[in-house]
VOPAGU-2260 file (C-alpha; in pm, 1 decimal, decimal comma):
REM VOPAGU-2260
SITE   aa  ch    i         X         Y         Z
SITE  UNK   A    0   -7854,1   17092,9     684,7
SITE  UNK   A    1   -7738,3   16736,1     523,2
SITE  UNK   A    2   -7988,5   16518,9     450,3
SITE  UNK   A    3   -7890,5   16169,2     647,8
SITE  UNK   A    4   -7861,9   15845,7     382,7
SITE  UNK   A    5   -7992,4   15543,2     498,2
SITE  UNK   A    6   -7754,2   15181,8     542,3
SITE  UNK   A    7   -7846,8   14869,4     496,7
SITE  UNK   A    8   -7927,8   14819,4     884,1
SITE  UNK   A    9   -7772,7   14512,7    1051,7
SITE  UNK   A   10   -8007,1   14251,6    1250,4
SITE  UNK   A   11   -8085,1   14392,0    1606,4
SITE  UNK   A   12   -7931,7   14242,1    1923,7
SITE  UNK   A   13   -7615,9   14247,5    2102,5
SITE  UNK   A   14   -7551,0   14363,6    2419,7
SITE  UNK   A   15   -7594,6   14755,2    2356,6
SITE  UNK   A   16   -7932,4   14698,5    2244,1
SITE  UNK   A   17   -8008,1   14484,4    2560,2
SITE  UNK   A   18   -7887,7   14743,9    2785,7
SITE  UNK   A   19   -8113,9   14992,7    2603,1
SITE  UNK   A   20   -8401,0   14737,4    2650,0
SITE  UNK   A   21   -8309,3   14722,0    2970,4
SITE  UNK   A   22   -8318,8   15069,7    3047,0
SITE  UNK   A   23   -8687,5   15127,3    2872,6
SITE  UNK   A   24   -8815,9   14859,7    3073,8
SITE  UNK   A   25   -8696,8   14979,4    3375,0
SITE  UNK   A   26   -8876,2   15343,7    3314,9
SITE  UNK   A   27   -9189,9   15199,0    3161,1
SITE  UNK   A   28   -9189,7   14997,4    3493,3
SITE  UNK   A   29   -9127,5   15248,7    3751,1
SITE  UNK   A   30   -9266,1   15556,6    3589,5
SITE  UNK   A   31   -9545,9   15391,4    3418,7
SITE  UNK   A   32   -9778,6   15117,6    3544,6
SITE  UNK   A   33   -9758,1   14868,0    3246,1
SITE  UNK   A   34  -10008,1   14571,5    3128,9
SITE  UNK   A   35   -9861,1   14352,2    2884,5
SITE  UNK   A   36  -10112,9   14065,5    2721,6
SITE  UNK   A   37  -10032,1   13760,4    2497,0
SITE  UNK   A   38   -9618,8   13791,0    2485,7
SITE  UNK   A   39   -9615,8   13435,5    2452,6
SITE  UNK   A   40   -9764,8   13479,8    2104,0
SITE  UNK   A   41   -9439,6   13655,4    1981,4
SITE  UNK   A   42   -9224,9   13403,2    1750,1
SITE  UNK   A   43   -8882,8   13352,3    1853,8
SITE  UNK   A   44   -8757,6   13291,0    1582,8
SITE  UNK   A   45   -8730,7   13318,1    1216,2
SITE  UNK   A   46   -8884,4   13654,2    1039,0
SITE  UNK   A   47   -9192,5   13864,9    1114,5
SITE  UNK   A   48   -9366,9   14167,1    1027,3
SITE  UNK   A   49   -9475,4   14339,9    1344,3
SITE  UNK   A   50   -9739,4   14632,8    1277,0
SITE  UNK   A   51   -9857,2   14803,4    1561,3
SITE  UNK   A   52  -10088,8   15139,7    1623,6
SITE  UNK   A   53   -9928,5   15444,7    1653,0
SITE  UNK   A   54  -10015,8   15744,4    1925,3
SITE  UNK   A   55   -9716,7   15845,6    2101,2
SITE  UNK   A   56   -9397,7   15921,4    2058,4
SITE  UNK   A   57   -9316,8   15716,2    2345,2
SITE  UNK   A   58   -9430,4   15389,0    2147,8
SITE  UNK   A   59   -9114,3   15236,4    2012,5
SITE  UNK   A   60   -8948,3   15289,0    2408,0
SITE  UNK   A   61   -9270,2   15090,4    2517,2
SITE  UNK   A   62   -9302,8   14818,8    2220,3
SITE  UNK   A   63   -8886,0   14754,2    2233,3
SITE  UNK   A   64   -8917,4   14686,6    2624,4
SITE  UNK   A   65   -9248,9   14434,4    2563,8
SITE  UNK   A   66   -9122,2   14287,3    2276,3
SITE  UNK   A   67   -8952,8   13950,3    2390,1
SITE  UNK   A   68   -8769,6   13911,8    2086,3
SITE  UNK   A   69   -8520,8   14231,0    1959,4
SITE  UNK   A   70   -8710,4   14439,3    1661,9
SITE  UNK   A   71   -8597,5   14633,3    1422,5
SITE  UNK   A   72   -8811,3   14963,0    1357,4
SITE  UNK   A   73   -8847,6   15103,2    1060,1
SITE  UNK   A   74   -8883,8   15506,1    1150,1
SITE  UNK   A   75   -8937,8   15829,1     963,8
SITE  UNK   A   76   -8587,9   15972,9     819,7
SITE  UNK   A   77   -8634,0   16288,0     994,4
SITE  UNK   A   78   -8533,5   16121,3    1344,2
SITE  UNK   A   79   -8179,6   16029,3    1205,4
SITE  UNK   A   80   -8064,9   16410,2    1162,5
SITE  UNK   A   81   -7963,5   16382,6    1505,3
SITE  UNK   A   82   -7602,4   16220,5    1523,0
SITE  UNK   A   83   -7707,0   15998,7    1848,2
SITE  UNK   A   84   -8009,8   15870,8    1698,3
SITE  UNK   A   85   -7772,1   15750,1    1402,3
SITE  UNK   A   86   -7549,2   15657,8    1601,3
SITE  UNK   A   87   -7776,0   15418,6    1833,6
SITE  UNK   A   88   -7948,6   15261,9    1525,4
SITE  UNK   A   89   -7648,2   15189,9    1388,5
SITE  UNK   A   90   -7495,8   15001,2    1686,3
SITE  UNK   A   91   -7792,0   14825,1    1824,8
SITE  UNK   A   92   -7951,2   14750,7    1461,6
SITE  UNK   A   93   -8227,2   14887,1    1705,3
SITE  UNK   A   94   -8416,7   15105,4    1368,0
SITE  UNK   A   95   -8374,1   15227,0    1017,3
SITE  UNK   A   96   -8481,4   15500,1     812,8
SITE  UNK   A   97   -8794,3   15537,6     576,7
SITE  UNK   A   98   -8888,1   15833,0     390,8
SITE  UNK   A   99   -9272,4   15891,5     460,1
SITE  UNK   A  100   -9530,4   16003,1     135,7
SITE  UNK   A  101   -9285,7   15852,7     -69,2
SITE  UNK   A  102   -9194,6   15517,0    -227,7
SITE  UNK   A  103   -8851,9   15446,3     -46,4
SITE  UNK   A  104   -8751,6   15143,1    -213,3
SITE  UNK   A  105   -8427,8   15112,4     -63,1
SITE  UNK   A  106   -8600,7   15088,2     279,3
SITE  UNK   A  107   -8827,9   14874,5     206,5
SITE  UNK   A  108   -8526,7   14634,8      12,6
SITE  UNK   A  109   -8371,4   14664,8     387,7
SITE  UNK   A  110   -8694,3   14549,4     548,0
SITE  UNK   A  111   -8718,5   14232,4     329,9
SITE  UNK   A  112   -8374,9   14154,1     370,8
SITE  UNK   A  113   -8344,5   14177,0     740,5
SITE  UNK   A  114   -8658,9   13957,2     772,0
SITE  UNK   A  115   -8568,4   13720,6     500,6
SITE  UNK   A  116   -8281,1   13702,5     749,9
SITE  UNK   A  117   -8495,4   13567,5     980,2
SITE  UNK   A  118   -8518,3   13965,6    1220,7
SITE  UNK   A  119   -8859,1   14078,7    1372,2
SITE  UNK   A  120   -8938,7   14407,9    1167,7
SITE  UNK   A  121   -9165,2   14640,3    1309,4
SITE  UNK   A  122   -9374,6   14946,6    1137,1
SITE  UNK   A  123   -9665,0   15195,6    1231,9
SITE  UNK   A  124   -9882,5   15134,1     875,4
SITE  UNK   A  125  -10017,2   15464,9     971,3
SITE  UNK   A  126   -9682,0   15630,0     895,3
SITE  UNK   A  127   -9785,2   15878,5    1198,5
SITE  UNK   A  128   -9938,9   15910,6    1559,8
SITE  UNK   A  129  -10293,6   15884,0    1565,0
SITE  UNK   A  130  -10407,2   15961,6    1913,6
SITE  UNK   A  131  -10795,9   15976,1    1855,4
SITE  UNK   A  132  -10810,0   15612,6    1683,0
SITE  UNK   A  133  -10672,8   15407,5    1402,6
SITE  UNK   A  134  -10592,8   15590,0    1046,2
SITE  UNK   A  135  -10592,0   15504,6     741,8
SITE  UNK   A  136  -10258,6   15297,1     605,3
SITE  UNK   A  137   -9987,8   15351,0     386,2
SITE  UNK   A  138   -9960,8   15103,4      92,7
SITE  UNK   A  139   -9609,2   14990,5     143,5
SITE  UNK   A  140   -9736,8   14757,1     475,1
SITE  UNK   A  141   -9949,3   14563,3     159,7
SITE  UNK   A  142   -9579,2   14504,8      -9,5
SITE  UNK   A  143   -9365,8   14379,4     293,1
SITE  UNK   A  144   -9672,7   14140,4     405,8
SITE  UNK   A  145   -9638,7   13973,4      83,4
SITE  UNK   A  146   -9358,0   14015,4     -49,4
SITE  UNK   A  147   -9193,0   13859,6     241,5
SITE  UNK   A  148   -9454,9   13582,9     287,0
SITE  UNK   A  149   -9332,1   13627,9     665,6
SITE  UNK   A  150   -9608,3   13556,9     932,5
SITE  UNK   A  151   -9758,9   13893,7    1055,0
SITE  UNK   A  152   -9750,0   13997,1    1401,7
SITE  UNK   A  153  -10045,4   14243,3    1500,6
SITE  UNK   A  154   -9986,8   14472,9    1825,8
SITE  UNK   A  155  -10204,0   14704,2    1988,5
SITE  UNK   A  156  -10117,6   14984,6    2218,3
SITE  UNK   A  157  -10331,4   15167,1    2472,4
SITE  UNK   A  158  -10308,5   15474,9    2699,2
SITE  UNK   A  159   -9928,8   15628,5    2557,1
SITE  UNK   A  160  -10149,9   15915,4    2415,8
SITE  UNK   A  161  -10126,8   16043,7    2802,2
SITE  UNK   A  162   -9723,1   16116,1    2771,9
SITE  UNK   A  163   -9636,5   16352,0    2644,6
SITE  UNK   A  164   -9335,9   16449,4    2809,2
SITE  UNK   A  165   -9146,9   16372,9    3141,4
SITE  UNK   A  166   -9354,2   16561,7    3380,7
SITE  UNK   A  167   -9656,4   16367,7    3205,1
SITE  UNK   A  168   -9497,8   16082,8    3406,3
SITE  UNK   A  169   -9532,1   16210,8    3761,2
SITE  UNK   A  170   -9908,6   16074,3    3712,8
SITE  UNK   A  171   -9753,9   15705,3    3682,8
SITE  UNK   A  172  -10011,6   15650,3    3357,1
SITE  UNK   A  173  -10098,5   15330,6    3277,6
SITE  UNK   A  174  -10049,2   15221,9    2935,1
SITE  UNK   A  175  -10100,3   14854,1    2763,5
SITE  UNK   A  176   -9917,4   14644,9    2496,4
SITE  UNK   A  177  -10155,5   14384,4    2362,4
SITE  UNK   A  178  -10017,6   14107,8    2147,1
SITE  UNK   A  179  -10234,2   13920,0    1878,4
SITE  UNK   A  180  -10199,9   13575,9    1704,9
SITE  UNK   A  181   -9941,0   13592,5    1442,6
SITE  UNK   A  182  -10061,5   13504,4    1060,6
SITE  UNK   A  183  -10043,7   13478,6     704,8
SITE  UNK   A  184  -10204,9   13648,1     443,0
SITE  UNK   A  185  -10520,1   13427,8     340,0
SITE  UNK   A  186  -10671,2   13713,1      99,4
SITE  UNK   A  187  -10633,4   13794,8    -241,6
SITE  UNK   A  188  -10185,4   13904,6    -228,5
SITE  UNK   A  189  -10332,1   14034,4    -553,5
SITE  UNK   A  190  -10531,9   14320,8    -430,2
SITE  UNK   A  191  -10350,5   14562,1    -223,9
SITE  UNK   A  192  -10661,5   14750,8     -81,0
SITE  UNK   A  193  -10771,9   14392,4      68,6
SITE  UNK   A  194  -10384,1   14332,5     208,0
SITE  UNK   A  195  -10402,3   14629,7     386,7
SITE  UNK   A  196  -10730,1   14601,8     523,9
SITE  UNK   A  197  -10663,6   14236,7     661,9
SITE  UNK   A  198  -10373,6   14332,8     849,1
SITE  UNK   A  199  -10532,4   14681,5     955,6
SITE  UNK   A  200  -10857,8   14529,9    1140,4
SITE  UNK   A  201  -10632,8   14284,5    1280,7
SITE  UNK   A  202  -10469,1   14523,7    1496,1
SITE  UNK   A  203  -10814,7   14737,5    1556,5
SITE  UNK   A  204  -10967,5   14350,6    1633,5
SITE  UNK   A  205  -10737,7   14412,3    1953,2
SITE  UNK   A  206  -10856,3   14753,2    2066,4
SITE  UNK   A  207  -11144,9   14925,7    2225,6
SITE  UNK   A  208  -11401,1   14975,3    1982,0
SITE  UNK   A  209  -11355,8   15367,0    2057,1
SITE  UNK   A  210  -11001,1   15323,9    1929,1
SITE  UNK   A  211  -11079,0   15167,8    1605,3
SITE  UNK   A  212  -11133,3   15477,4    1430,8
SITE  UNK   A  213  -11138,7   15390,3    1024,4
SITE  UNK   A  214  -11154,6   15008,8    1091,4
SITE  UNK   A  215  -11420,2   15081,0    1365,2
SITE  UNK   A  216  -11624,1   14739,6    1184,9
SITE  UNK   A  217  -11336,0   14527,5    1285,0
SITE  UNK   A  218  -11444,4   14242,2    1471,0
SITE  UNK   A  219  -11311,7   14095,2    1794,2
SITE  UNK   A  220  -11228,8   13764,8    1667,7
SITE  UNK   A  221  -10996,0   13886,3    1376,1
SITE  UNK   A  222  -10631,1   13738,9    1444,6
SITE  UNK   A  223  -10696,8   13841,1    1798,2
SITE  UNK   A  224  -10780,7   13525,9    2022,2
């Protein structure tokens, strides 16, 4: 089997990516019953770093349909060994590749570039689904957030951990995309470990406090009014 190499992804938008949009909002809204809070928080323009929770593989469909804005995702490299999935990113600018567990500088050269550009770039810090509450980060979240000096767009999703797969949808689940207040770093850029933690209780600020999980001391107020 080839291993796929990553491009340098183009900003996403156009009218393939619309139609896709399109499509996942049409499912999430009559197959799903969906609650979307604080869209109006979203910049429209110029970059951002979205980060968002991670615990279902039906996550990016969901966040690309809330998102007001198009995003860019930046997904594990194992998705793009399927020609279509390739094939889509490449067309809609729509996602690009990172290696996890490794320091994939080339991706993360991509990220900076398309938001320098003035795209929305979204990641899972978590690098994988966690279902049972927020993990633990990955350190290259710390280097985009400043690095980029872009504001920071937390997200939080609720109740995707219930599909998984299409008969999962005869229940109509609900799910919800919460938005929080976009910001800028205000701690020390210097210390990595304090990065990280700033923009990881900023997302668990806008969960349950069952769904907090390492950041469970995150309080409500954190970037999330």
């Amino acid at each position: 089997m080839s291993t796929f190499r990553p491009w340098t992804p183009a900003a996403p938008g156009g009218f393939l990516y619309a139609l896709i949009r399109g499509f996942f909002l049409a499912v999430g809204v009559t197959l799903m019953r969906p609650s979307i809070e604080g869209a109006d928080r979203v910049p429209r323009h110029g970059g951002v770093l979205v980060v968002s929770n991670h615990v279902s593989v039906a996550d990016p469909m969901i966040l690309m349909a809330a998102m007001p804005r198009p995003v860019t995702f930046m997904a594990k490299v194992e998705l793009f060994r399927r020609w279509y999935a390739r094939l889509a990113a490449r067309i809609t600018g729509g996602a690009f590749p990172v290696r996890r567990g490794e320091n994939d500088v080339r991706a993360v050269r991509a990220a900076l570039e398309l938001i320098r550009g003035g795209a929305a770039v979204m990641m899972f810090p978590e690098g994988t689904r966690h279902p049972e509450g927020l993990g633990a980060a990955h350190p290259g979240v710390s280097y985009l957030a400043t690095r980029s000096g872009c504001p920071v767009l937390p997200v939080a999703v609720m109740g995707t951990e219930s599909v998984r797969s299409i008969s999962s949808l005869r229940r109509r689940p609900a799910f919800k995309v919460r938005f929080g207040e976009p910001f800028t770093i205000s701690g020390d850029v210097s210390d990595p470990a304090a990065v990280i933690r700033e923009v990881m209780t900023s997302i668990a600020a806008l969960l349950p406090p069952d769904r907090r999980g390492v950041y469970a001391d995150a309080r409500e107020a954190v970037h999330a009014s």
